[in-house]
N, C-alpha and C positions, 0 to 999 in steps of 0.2 A: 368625519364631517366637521368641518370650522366652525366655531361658533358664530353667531349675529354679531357678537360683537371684536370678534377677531379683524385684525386690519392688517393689510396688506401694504407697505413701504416700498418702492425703489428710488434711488437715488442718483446722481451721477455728480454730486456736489461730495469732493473729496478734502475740503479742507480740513485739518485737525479741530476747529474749534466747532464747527459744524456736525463733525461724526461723535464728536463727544457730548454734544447735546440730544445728537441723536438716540445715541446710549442711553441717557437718562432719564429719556423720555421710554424708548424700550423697556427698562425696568418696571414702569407704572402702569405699560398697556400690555393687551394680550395681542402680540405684533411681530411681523414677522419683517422683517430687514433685510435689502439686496444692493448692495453698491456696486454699479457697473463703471467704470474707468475711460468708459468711452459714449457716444450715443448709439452708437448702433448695439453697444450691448445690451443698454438699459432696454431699448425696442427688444432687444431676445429677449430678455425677462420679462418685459412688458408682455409678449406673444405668448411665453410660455405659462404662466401664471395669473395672468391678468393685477392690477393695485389700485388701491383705494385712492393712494397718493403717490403724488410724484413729486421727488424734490429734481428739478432739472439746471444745471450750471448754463448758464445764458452765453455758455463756450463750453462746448461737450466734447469736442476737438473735433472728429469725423464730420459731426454733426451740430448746426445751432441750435440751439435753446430755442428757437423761433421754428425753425424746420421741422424741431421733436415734436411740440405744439401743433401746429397746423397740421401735421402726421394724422395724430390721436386724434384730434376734434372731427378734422375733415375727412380723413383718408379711410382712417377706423372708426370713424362713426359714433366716437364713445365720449358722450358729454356729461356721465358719470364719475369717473375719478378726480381726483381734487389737482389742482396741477399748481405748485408752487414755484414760480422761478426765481434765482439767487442770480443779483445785476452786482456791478461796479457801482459806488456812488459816482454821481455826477452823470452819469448813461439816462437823462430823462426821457430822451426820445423813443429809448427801448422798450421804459417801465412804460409807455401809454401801448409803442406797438405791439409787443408781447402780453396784454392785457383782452386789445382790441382782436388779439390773436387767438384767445381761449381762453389762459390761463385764468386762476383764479385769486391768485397773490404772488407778491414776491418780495425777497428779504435782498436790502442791500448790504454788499461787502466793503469793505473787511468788516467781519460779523463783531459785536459787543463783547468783552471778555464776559467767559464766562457764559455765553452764548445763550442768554433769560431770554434778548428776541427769539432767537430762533425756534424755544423751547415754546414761548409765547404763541408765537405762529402756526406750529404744530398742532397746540390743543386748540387752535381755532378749527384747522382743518380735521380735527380727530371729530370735533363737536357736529362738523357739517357732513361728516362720513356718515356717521351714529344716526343721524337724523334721517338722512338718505334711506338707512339701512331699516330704520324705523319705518320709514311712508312707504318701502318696496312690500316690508312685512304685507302692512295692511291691506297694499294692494292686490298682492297675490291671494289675502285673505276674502276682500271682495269679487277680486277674478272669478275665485272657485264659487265664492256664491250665487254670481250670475250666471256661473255655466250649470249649476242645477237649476235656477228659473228659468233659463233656455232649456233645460231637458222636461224642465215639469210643463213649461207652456210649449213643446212641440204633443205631447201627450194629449194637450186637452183637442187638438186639432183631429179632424176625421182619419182615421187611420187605415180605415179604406174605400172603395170605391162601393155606393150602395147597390146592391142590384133592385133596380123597381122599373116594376113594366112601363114600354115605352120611351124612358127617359134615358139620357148617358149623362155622365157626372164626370166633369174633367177637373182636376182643380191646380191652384199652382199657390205655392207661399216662399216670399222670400224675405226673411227681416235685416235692418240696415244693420241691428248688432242682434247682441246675445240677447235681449229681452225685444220683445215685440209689442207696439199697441194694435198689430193687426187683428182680426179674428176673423173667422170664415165657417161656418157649419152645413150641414146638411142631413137629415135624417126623415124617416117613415114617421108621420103621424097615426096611419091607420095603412089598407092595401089600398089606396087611393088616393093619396095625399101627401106630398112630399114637403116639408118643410126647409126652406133656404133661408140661409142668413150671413152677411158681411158685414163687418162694421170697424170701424177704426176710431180709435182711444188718441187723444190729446198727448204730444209730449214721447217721450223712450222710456227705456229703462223698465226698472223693475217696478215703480209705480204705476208704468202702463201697462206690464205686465199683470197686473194686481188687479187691476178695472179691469183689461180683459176677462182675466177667469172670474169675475164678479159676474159680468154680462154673460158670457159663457153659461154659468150655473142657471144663472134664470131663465136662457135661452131653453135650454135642457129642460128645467121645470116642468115645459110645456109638455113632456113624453108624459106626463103624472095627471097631471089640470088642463082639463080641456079649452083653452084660451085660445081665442082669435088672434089673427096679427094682431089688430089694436089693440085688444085688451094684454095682452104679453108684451105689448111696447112702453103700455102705460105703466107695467107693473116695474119693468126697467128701470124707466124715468123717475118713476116715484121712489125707488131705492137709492138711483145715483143721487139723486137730489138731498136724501138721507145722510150719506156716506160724503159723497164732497160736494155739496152743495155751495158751500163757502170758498171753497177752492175754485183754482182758475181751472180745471178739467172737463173734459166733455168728452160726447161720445157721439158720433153719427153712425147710423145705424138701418141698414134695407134690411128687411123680414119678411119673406110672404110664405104662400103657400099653393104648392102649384097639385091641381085637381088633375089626375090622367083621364079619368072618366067622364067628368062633364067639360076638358079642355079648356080651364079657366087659372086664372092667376091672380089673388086674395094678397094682396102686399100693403106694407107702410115704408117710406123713404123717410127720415127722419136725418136730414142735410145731409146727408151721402153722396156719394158720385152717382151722377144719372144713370140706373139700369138701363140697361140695350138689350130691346125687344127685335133680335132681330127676323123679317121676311124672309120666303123661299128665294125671290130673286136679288135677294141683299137689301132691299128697303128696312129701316132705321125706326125704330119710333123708342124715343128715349122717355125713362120712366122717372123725371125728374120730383127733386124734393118737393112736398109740400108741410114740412114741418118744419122746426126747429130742431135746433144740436138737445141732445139728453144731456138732466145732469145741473141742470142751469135750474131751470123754474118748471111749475108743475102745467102740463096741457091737457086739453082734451084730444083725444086722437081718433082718425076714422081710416077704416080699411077701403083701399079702391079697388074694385074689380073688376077685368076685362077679359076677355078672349081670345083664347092659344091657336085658332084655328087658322090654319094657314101660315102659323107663325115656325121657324127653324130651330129657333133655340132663346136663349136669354144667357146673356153676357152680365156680369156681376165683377168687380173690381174697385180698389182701392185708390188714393188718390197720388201714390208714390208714382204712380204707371206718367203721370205727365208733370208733375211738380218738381222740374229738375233742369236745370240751367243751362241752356243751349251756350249762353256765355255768361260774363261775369252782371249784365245787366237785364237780360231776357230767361225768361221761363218758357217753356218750350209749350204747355198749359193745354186745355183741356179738351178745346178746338180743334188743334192738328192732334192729338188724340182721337177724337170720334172721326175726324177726315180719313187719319191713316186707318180703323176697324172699317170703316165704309169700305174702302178698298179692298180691304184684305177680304169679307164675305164676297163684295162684288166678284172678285174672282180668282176663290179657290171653294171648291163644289165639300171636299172637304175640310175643318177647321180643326185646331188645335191651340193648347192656348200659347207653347211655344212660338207660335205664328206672328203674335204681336211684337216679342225681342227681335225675331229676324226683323220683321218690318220695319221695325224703329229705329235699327243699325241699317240697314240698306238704305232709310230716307235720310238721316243724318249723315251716313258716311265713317261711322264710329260708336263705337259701346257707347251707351252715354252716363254719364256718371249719377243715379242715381242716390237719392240724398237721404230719401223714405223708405220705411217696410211697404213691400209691394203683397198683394191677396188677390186671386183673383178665380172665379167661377166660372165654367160653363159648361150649359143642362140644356144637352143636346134632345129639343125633344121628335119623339119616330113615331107619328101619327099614324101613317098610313102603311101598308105594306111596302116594304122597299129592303133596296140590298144590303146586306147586314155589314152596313158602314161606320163603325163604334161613332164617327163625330158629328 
């Protein structure tokens, strides 16, 4: 294997005073050196080996100095290697189009005796190689760190479908990268009481990663300490407030807890996307916020309670689901969201939460290019005796 700092040379610049600076520079690096005689050979060397730098003659014979450039930049896609091109003095029109074309310097001929430019020019392009080869390190070193907080934060998520009477549990997550500020849970409080919870963290990355499984842990808590929504919302708040309270971060957050026995729903919206409570015949009753974002400053908080009877299910989701640009000046927003879920209960007798992608590409006409981590719930609830229809 090469070292990091091993470099990679080809050439198609054969003049004598040129190849001999080149030599001397070879002496000093740990570098590997290819002179092609023509441009379509430097391109087979270039294909076969890939180079850090290219010195390319601004007349390659087959091929120009301009044609070679425009190749690599555009054709090959590769706006890594360092591209030097070697003009005629007095060629100024060249040095801006070959410039304007990719390259990234170029030395004029007939070269200096003794060739200290060219030597010159070289350790500029060795210094910008080096540096390159330094920031890829790093990033491949951050890559691999974010691919284990994507493995740690897919772990903290439910790992399977809970079984509890009455209820079906659908769920969907999709994050925009390797780190998510989504969260979603679900668990048994007791054999009666099902605990739900969504919520979405301010910002990406592994810092939203970080709040999540902060929220997460206290969410959890609750299986230990017998805490109501509110009181388990308030203990949240009062943590994130602790933790980034000074920081620009926040956290919106639905929590409830659905009763199979007495057919009730114990919740807190704390600036989340409005829950969808929805009817047998598809009627709508949204469960909008009535608090504040977590994280900011300290509240009092109260639980609302109402009744599941009659009710189909409860829809639970993120705000990636409509926060995404039908074009460069409109959001598609939040509106023709709950228009298009109206629909979709109105009529299909069974749901899924697949159902909402199809939907959103049949009414657009097009995947749509989502911008956000997308979470999404639905607790299908089976009141009465009926046919054993998972949705």
């Amino acid at each position: 294997m090469k070292k990091d700092n091993y470099i990679r040379i080809i050439s198609s610049e054969n003049d004598p005073i040129f190849k001999n600076a080149l030599n001397r520079v070879f002496q000093q690096w740990e570098a590997n050196i290819l002179f092609a005689s023509r441009g379509e050979k430097l391109l087979e060397h270039y294909f076969n080996s890939g180079a850090d730098i290219l010195v390319i003659s601004l007349d390659s014979g087959d091929l120009t100095g301009t044609e070679i450039v425009e190749y690599i930049r555009n054709q090959a896609n590769d706006s890594d290697a360092y591209i030097i091109v070697t003009i005629l003095s007095g060629e100024n029109e060249e040095r801006n189009r070959i410039l304007n074309q990719g390259a990234d310097d170029y030395i004029l001929k007939p070269f200096s005796a003794g060739g200290e430019e060219v030597v010159a020019r070289l350790n500029v392009a060795k210094r910008h190689v080096m540096l390159f080869k330094q920031v890829l390190i790093a990033y491949n070193r951050l890559s691999r760190e974010f691919d284990t907080v994507s493995s740690l934060q897919h772990k903290l998520l439910p790992k399977d479908r809970v079984t509890f009477p009455r209820l079906y549990i659908d769920s969907f997550y999709e994050p925009s990268g390797r780190a998510s500020g989504d969260y979603f849970d679900f668990f048994p409080l007791d054999n009666k009481r099902l605990r739900v919870a969504i919520a979405d963290v301010s910002g990406h990355g592994a810092r939203a990663a970080f709040v999540m499984a902060m929220v997460r842990s206290l969410v959890r808590a609750s299986t230990i300490y017998a805490l109501s929504p509110h009181q388990l919302v308030q203990l949240i708040n009062k943590e994130l407030c602790e933790v980034i309270g000074e920081d620009m971060d926040f956290v919106t957050l639905f929590l409830g807890d659905i009763d199979v026995e007495e057919k009730t729903l114990c919740y807190v919206n704390a600036a989340h996307c409005p829950a969808i409570l929805m009817g047998e015949k598809g009627q709508m009753q949204l469960l909008e916020s009535n608090f504040s974002v977590l994280g900011f400053f300290n509240q009092d908080f109260e639980s609302t309670s109402l009744s599941l009877h009659g009710k189909r299910g409860l829809l639970l989701y993120t705000d990636g689901y409509y926060e995404w640009n039908l074009d460069r000046d409109t959001i598609w927003g939040l509106g023709n969201f709950l228009q298009l879920v109206t629909e979709v209960f109105k009529h299909n007798r069974v749901f899924y939460l697949e159902m909402l992608d199809e939907a959103i590409i049949q009414e657009i006409g097009a995947p749509p290019m989502y911008r956000d981590d997308r979470s999404s719930l639905w607790i299908k609830f089976k009141w009465e005796e009926e046919e054993d229809v998972p949705y």
